[in-house]
PDB file of the backbone (N, CA, C, O) and the ligand in Angstrom, with CONECT records:
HET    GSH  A 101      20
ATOM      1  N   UNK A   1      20.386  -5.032   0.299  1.00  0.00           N
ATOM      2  CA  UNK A   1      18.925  -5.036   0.223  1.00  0.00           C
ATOM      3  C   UNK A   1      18.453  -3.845  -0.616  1.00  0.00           C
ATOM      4  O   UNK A   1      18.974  -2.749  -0.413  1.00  0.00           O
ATOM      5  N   UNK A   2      17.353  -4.010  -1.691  1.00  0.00           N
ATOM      6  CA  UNK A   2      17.373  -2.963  -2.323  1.00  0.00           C
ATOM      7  C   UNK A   2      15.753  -2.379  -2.060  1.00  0.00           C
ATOM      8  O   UNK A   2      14.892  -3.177  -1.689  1.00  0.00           O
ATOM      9  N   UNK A   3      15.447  -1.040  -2.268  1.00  0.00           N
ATOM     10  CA  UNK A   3      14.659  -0.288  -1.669  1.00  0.00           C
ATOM     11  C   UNK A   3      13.000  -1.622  -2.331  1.00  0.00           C
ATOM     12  O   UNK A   3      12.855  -2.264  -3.371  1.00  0.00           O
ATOM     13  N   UNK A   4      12.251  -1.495  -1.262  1.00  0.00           N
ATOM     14  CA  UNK A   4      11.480  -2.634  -1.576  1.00  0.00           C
ATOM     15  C   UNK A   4       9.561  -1.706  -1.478  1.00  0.00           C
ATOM     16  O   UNK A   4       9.250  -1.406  -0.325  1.00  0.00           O
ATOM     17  N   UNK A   5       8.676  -1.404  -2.394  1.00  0.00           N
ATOM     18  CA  UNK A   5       7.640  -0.633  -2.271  1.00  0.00           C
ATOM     19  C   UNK A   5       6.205  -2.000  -2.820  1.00  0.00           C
ATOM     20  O   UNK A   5       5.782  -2.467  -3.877  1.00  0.00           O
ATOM     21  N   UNK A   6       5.956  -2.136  -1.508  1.00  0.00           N
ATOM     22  CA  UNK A   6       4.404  -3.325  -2.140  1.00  0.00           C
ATOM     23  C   UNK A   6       2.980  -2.488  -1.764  1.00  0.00           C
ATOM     24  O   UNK A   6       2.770  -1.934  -0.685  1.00  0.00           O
ATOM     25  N   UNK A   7       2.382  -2.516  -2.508  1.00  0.00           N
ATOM     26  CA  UNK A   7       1.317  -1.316  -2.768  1.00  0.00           C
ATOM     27  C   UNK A   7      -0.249  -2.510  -2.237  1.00  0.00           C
ATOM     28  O   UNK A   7      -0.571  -3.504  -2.889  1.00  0.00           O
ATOM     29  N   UNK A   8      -0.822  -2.127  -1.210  1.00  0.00           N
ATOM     30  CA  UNK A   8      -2.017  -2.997  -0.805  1.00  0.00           C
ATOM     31  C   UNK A   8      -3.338  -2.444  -1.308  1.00  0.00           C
ATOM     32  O   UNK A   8      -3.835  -1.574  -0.592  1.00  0.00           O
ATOM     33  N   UNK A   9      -4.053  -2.812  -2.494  1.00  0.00           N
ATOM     34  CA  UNK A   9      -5.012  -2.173  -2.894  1.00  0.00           C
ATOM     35  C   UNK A   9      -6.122  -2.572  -3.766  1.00  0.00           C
ATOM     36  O   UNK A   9      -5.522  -3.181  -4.652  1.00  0.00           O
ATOM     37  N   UNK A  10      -7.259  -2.604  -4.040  1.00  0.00           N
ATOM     38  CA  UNK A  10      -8.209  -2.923  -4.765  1.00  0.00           C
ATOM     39  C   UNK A  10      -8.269  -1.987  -5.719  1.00  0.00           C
ATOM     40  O   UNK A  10      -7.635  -0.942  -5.865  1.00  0.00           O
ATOM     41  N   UNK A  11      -9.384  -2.659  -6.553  1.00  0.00           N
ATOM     42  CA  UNK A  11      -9.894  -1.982  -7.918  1.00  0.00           C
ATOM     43  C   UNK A  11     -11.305  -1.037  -7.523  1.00  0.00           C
ATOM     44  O   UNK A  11     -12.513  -1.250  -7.421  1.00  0.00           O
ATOM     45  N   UNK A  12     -10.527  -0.064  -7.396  1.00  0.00           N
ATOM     46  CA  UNK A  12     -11.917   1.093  -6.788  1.00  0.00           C
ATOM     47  C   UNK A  12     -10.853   2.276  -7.064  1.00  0.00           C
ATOM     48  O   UNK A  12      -9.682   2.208  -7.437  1.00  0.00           O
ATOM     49  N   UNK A  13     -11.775   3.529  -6.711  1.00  0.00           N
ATOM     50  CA  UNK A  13     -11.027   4.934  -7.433  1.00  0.00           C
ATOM     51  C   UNK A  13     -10.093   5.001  -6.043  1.00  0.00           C
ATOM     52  O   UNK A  13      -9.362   5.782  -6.652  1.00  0.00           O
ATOM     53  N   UNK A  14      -9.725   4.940  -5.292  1.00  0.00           N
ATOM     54  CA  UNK A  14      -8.986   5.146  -4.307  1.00  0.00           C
ATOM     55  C   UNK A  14      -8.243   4.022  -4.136  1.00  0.00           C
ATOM     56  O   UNK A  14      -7.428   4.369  -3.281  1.00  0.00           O
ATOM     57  N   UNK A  15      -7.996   2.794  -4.441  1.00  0.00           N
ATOM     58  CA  UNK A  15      -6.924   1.970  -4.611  1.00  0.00           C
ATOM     59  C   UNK A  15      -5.960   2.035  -6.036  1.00  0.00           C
ATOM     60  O   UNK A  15      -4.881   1.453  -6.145  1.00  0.00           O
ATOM     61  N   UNK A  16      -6.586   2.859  -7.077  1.00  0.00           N
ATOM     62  CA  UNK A  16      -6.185   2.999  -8.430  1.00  0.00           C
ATOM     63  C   UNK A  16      -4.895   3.531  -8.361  1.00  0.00           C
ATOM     64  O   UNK A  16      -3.881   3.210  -8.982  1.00  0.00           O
ATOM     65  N   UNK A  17      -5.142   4.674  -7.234  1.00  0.00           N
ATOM     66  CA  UNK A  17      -4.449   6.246  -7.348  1.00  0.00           C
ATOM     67  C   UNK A  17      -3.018   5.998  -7.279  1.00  0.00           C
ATOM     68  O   UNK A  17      -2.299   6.764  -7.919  1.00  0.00           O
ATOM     69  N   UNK A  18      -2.546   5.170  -6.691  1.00  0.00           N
ATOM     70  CA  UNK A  18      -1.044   4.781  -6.242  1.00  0.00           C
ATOM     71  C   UNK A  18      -0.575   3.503  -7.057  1.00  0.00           C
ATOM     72  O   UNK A  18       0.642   3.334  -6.977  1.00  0.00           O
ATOM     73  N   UNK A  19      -1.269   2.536  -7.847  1.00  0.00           N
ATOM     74  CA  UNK A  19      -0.499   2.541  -8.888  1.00  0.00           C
ATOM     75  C   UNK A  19      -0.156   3.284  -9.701  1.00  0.00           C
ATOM     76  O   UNK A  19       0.839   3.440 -10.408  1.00  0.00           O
ATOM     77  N   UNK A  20      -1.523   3.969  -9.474  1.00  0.00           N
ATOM     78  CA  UNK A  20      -0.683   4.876 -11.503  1.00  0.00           C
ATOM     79  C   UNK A  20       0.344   5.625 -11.001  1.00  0.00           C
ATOM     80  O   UNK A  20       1.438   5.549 -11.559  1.00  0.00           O
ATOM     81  N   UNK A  21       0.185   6.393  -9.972  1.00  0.00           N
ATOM     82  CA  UNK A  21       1.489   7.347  -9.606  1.00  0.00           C
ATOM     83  C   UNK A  21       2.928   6.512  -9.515  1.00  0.00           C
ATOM     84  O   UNK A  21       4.000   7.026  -9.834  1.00  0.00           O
ATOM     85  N   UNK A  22       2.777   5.047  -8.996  1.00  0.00           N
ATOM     86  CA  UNK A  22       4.391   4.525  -9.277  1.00  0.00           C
ATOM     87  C   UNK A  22       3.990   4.231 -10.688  1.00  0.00           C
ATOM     88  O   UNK A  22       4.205   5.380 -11.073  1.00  0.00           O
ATOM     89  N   UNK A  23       3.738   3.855 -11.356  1.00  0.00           N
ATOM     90  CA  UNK A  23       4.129   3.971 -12.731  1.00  0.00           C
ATOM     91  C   UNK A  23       4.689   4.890 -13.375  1.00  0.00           C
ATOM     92  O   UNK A  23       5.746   4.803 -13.999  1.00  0.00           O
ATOM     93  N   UNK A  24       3.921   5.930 -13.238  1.00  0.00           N
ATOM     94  CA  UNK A  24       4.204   7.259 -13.548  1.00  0.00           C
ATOM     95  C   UNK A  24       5.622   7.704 -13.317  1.00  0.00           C
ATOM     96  O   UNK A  24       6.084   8.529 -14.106  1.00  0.00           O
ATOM     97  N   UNK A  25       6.606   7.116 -12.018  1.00  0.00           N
ATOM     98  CA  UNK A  25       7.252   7.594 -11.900  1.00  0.00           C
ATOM     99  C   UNK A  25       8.199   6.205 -12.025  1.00  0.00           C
ATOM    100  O   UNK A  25       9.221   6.260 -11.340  1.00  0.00           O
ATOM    101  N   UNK A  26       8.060   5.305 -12.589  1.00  0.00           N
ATOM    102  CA  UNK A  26       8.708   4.162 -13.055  1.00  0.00           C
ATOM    103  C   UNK A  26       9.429   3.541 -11.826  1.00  0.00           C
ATOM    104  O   UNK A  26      10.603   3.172 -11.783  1.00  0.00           O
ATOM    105  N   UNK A  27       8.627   3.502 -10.969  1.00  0.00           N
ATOM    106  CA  UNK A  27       9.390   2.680  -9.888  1.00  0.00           C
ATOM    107  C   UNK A  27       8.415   1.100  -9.170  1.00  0.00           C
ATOM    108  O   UNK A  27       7.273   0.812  -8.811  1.00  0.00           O
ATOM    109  N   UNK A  28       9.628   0.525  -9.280  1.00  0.00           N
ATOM    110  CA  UNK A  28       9.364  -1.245  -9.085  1.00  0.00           C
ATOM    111  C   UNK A  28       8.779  -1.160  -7.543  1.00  0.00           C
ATOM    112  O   UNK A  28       9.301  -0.705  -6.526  1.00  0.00           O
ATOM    113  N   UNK A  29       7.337  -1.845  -7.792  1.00  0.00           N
ATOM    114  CA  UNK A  29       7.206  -2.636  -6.527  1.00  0.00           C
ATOM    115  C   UNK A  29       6.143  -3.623  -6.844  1.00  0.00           C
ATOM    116  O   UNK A  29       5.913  -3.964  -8.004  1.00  0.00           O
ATOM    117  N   UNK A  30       5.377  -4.166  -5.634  1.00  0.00           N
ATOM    118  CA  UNK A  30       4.583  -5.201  -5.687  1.00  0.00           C
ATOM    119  C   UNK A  30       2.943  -4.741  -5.654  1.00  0.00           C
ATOM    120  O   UNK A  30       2.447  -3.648  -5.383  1.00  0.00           O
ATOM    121  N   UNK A  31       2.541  -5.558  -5.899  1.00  0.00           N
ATOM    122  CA  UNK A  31       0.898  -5.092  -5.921  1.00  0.00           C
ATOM    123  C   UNK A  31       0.142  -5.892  -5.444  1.00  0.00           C
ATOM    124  O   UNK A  31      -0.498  -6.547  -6.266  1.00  0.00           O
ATOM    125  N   UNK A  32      -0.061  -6.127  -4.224  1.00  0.00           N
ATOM    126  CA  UNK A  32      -1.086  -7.128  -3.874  1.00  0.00           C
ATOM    127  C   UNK A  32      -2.816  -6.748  -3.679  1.00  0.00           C
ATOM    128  O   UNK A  32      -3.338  -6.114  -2.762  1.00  0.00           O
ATOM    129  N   UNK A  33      -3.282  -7.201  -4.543  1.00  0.00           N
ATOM    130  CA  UNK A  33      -4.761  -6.655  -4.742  1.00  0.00           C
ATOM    131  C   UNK A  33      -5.458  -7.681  -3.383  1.00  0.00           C
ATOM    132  O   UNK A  33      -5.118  -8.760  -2.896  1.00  0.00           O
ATOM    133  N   UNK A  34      -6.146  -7.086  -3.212  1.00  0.00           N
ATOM    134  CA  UNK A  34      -7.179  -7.079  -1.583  1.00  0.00           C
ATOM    135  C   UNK A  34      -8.255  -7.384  -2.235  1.00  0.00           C
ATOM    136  O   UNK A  34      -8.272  -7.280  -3.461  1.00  0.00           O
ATOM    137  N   UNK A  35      -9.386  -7.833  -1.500  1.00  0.00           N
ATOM    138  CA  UNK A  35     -10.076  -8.210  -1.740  1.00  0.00           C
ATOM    139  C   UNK A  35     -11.592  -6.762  -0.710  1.00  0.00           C
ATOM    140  O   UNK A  35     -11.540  -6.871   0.515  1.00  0.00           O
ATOM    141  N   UNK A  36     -12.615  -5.728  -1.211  1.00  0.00           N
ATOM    142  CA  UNK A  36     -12.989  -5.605  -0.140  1.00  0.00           C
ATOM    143  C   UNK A  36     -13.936  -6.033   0.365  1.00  0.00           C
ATOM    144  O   UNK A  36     -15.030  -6.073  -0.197  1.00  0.00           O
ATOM    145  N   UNK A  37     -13.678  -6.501   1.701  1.00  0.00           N
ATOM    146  CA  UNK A  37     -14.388  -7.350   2.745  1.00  0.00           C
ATOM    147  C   UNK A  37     -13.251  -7.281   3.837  1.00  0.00           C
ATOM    148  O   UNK A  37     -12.026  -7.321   3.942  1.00  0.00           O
ATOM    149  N   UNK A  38     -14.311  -7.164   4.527  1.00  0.00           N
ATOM    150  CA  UNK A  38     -13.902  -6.811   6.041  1.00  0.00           C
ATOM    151  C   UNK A  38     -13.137  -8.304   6.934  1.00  0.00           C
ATOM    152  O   UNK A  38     -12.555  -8.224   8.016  1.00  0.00           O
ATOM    153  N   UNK A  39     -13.310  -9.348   6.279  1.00  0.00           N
ATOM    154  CA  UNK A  39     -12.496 -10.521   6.292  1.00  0.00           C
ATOM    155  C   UNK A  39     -11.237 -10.476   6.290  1.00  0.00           C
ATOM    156  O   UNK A  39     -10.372 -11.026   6.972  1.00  0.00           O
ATOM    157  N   UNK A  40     -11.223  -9.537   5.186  1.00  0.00           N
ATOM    158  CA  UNK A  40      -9.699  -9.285   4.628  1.00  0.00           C
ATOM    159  C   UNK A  40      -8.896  -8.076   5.661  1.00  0.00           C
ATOM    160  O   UNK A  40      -7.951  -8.193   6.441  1.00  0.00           O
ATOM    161  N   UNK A  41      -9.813  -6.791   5.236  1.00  0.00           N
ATOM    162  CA  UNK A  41      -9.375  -5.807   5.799  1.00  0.00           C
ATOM    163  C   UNK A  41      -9.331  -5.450   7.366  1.00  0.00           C
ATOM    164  O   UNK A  41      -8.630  -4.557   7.841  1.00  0.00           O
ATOM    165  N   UNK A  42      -9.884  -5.989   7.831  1.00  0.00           N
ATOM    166  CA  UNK A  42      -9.607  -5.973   9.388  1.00  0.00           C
ATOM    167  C   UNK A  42      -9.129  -7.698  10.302  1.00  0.00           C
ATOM    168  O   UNK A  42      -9.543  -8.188  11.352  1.00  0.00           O
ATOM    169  N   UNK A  43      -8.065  -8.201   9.240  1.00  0.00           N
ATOM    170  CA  UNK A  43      -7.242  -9.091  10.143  1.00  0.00           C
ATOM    171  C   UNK A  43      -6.367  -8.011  10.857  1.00  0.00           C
ATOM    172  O   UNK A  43      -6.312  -6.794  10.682  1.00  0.00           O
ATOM    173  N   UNK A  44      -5.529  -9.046  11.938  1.00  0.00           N
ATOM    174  CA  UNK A  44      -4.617  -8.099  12.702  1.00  0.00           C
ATOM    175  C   UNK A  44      -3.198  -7.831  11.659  1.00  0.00           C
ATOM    176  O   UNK A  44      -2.352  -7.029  12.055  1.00  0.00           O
ATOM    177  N   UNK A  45      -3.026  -8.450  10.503  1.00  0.00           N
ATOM    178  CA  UNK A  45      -1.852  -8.116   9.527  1.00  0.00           C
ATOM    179  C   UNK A  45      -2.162  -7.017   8.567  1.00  0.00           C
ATOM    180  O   UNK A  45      -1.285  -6.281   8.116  1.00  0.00           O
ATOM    181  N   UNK A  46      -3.418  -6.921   8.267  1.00  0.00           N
ATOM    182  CA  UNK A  46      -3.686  -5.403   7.307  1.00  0.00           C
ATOM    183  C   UNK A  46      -4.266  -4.309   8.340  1.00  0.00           C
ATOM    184  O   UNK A  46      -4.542  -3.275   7.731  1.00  0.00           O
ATOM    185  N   UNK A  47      -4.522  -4.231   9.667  1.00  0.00           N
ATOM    186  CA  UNK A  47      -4.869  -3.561  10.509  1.00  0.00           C
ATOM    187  C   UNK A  47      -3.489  -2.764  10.888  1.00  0.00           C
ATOM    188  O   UNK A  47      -3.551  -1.570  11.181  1.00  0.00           O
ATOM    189  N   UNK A  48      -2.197  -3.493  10.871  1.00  0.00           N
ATOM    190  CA  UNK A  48      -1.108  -3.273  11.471  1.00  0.00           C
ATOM    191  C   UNK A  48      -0.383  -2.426  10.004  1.00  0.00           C
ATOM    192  O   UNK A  48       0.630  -1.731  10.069  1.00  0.00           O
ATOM    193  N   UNK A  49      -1.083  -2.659   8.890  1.00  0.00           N
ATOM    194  CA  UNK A  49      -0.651  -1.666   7.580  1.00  0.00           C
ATOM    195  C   UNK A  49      -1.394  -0.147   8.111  1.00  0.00           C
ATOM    196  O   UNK A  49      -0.853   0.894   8.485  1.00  0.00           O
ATOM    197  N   UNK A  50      -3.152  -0.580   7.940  1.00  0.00           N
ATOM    198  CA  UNK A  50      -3.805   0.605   8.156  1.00  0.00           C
ATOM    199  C   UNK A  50      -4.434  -0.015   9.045  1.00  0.00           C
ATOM    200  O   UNK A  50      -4.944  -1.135   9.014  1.00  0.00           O
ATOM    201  N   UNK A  51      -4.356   1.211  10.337  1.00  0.00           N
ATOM    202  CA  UNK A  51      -5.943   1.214  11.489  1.00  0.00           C
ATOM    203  C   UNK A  51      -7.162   1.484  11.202  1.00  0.00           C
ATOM    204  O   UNK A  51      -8.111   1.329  11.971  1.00  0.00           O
ATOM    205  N   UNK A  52      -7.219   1.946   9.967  1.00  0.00           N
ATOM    206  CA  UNK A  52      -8.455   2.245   9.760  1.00  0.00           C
ATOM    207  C   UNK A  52      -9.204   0.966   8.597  1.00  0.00           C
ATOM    208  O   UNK A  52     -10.359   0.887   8.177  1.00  0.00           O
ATOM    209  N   UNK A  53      -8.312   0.313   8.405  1.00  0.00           N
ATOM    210  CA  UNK A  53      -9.258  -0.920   7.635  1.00  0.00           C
ATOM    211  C   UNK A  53      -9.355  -0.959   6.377  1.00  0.00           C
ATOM    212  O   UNK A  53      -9.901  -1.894   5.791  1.00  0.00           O
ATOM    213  N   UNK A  54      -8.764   0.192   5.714  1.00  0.00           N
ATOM    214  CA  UNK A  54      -9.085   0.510   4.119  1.00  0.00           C
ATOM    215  C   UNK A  54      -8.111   0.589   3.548  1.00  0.00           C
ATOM    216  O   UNK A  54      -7.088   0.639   4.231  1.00  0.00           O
ATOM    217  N   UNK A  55      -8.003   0.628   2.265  1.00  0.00           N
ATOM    218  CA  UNK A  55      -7.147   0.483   1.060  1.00  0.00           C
ATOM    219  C   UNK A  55      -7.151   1.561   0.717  1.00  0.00           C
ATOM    220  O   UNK A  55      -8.182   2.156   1.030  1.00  0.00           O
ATOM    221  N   UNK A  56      -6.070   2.414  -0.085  1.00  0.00           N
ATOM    222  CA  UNK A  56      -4.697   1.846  -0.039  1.00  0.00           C
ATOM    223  C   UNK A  56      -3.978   1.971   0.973  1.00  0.00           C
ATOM    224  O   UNK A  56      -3.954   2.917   1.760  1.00  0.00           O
ATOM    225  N   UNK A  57      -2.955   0.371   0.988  1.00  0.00           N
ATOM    226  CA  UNK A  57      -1.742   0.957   2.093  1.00  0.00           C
ATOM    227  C   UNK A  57      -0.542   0.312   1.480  1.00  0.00           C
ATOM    228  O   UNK A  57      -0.389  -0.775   0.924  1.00  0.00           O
ATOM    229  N   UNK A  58       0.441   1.521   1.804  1.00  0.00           N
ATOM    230  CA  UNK A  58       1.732   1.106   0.994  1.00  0.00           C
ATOM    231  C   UNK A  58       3.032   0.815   2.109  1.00  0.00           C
ATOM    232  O   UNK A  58       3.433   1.777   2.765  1.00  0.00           O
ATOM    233  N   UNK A  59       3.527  -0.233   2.256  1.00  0.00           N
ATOM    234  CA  UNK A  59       4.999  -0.908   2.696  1.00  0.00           C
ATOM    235  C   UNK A  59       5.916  -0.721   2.115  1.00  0.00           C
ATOM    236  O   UNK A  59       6.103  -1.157   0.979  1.00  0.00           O
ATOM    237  N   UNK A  60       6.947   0.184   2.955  1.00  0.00           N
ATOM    238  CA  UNK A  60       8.552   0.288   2.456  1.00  0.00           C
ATOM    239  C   UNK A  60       9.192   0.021   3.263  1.00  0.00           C
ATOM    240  O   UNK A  60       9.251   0.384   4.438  1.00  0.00           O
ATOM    241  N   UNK A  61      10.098  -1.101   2.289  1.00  0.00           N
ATOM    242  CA  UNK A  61      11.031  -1.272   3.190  1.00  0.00           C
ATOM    243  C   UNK A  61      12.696  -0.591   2.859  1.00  0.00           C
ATOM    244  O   UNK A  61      13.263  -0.990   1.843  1.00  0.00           O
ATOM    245  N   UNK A  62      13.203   0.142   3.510  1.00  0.00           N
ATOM    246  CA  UNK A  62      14.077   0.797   2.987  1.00  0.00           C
ATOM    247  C   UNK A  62      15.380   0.144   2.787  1.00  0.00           C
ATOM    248  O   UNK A  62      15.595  -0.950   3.310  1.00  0.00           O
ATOM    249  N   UNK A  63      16.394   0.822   1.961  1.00  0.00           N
ATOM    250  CA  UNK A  63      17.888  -0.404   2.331  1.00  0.00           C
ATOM    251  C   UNK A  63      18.607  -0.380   3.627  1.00  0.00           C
ATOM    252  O   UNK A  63      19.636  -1.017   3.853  1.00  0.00           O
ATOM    253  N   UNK A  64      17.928   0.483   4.553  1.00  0.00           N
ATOM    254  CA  UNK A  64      18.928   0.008   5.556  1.00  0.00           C
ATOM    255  C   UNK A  64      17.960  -0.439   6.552  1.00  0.00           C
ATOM    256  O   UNK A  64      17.806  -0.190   7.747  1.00  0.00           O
ATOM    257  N   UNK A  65      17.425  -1.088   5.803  1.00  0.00           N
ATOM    258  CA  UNK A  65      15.826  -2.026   6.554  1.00  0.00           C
ATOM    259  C   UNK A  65      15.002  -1.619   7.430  1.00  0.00           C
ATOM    260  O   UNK A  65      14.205  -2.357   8.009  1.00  0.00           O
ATOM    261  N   UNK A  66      15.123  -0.340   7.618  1.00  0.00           N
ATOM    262  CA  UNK A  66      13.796   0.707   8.188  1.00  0.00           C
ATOM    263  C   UNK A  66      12.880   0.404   7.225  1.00  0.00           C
ATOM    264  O   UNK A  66      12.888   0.421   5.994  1.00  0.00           O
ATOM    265  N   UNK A  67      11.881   0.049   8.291  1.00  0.00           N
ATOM    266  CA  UNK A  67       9.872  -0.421   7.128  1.00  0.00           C
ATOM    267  C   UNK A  67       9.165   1.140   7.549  1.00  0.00           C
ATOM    268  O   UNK A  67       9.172   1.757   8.614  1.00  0.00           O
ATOM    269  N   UNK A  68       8.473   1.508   5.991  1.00  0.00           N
ATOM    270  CA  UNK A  68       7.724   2.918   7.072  1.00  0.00           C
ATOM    271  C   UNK A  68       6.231   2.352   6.270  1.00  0.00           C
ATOM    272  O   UNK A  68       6.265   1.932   5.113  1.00  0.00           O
ATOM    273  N   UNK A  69       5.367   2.398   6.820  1.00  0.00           N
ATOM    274  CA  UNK A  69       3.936   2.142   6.616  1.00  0.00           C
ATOM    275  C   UNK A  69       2.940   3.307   6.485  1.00  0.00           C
ATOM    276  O   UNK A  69       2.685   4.101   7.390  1.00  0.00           O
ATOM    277  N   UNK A  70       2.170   3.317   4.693  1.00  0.00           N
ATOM    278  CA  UNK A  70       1.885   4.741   5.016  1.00  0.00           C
ATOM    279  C   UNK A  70       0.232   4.327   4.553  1.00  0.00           C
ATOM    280  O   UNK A  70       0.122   3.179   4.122  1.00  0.00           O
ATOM    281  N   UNK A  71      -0.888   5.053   4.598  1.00  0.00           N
ATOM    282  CA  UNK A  71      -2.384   4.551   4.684  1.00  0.00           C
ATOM    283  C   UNK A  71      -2.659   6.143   4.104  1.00  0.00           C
ATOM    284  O   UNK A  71      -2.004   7.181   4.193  1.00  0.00           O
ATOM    285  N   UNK A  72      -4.125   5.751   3.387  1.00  0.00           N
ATOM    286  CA  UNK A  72      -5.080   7.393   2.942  1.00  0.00           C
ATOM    287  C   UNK A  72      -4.225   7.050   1.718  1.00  0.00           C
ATOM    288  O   UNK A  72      -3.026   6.773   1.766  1.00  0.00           O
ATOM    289  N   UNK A  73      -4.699   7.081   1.026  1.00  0.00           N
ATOM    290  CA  UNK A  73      -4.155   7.588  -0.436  1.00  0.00           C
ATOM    291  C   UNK A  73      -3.440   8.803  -1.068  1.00  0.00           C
ATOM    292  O   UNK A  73      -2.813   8.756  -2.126  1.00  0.00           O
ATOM    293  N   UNK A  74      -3.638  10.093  -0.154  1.00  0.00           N
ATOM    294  CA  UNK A  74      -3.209  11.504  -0.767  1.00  0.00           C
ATOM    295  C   UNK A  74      -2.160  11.136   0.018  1.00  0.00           C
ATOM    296  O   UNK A  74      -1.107  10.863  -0.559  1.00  0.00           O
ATOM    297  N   UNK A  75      -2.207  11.073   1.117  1.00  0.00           N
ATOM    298  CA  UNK A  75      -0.896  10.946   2.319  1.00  0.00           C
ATOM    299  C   UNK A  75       0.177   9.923   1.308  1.00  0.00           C
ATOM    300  O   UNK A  75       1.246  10.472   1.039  1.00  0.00           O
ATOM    301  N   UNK A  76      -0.026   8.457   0.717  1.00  0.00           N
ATOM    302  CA  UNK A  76       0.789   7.846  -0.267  1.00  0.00           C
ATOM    303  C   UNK A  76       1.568   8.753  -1.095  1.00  0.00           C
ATOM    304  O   UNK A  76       2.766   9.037  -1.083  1.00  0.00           O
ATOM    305  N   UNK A  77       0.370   9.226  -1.986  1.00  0.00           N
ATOM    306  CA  UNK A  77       1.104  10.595  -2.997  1.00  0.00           C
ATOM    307  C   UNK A  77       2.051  11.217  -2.954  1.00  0.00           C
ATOM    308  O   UNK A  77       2.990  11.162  -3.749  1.00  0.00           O
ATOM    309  N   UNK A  78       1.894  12.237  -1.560  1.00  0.00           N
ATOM    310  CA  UNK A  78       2.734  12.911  -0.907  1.00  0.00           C
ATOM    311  C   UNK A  78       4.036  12.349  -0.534  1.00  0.00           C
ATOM    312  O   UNK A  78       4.841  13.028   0.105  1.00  0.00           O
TER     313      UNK A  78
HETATM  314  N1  GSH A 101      -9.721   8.487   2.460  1.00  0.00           N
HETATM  315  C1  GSH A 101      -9.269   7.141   2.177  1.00  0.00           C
HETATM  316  C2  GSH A 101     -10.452   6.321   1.717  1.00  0.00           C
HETATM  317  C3  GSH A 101     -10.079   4.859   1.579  1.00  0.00           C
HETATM  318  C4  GSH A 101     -11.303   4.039   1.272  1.00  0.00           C
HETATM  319  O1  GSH A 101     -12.450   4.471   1.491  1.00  0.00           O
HETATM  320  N2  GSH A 101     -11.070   2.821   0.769  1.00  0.00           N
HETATM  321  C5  GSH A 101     -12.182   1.966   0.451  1.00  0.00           C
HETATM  322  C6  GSH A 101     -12.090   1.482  -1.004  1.00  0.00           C
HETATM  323  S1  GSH A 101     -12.091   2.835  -2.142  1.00  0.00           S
HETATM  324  C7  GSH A 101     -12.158   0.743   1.351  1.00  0.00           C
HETATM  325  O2  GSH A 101     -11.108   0.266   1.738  1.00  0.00           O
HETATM  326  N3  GSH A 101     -13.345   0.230   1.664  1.00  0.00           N
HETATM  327  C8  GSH A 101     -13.475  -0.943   2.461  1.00  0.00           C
HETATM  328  C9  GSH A 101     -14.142  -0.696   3.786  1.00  0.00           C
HETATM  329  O3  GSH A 101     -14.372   0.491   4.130  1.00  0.00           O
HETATM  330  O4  GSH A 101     -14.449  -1.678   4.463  1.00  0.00           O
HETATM  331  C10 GSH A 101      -8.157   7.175   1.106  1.00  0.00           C
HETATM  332  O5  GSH A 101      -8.165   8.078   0.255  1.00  0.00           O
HETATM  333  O6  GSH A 101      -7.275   6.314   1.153  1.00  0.00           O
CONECT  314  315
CONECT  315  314  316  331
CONECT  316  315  317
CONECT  317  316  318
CONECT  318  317  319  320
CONECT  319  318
CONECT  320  318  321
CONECT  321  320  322  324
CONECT  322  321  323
CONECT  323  322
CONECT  324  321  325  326
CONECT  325  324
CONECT  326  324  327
CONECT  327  326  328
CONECT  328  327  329  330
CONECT  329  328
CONECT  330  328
CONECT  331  315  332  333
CONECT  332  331
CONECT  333  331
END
């Protein structure tokens, strides 16, 4: 299984921030753009990304299939 990074985020200055940074650092993942509305963002499947309801949130799944789920955008960065 190889290291797996899908990036949950809209087109706003705080969903931007974490594509460009994997680019930046040339690493493969997925991008599923959100929609915002609270339709979207507070089902129980993007609630269980972020508790707080907002974009961005990033899913890893690692190779030895530990998932770590990370939310806030600077916290991504980091
Ligand atoms: N401090 C958070 C702010 C995240 C945030 O405010 N996201 C907005 C879009 S830029 C959002 O999801 N808005 C939808 C909502 O609040 O319902 C971060 O930097 O990640």
């Amino acid at each position: 299984m190889n290291e797996e990074f899908e990036i949950f985020t809209a087109r706003s200055p705080n969903g931007i921030k974490v594509p460009i940074m994997l680019e930046e650092l040339g690493v493969d993942y997925s991008l599923r753009q959100l929609a915002l509305d609270p339709a979207v963002l507070h089902t129980p499947a993007f609630l269980s990304l972020n508790p707080n309801g907002k974009i961005p949130a990033l899913r890893h799944r690692r190779t030895s299939g530990e998932e770590i789920r990370v939310f806030e955008s600077g916290a991504i960065l980091l």
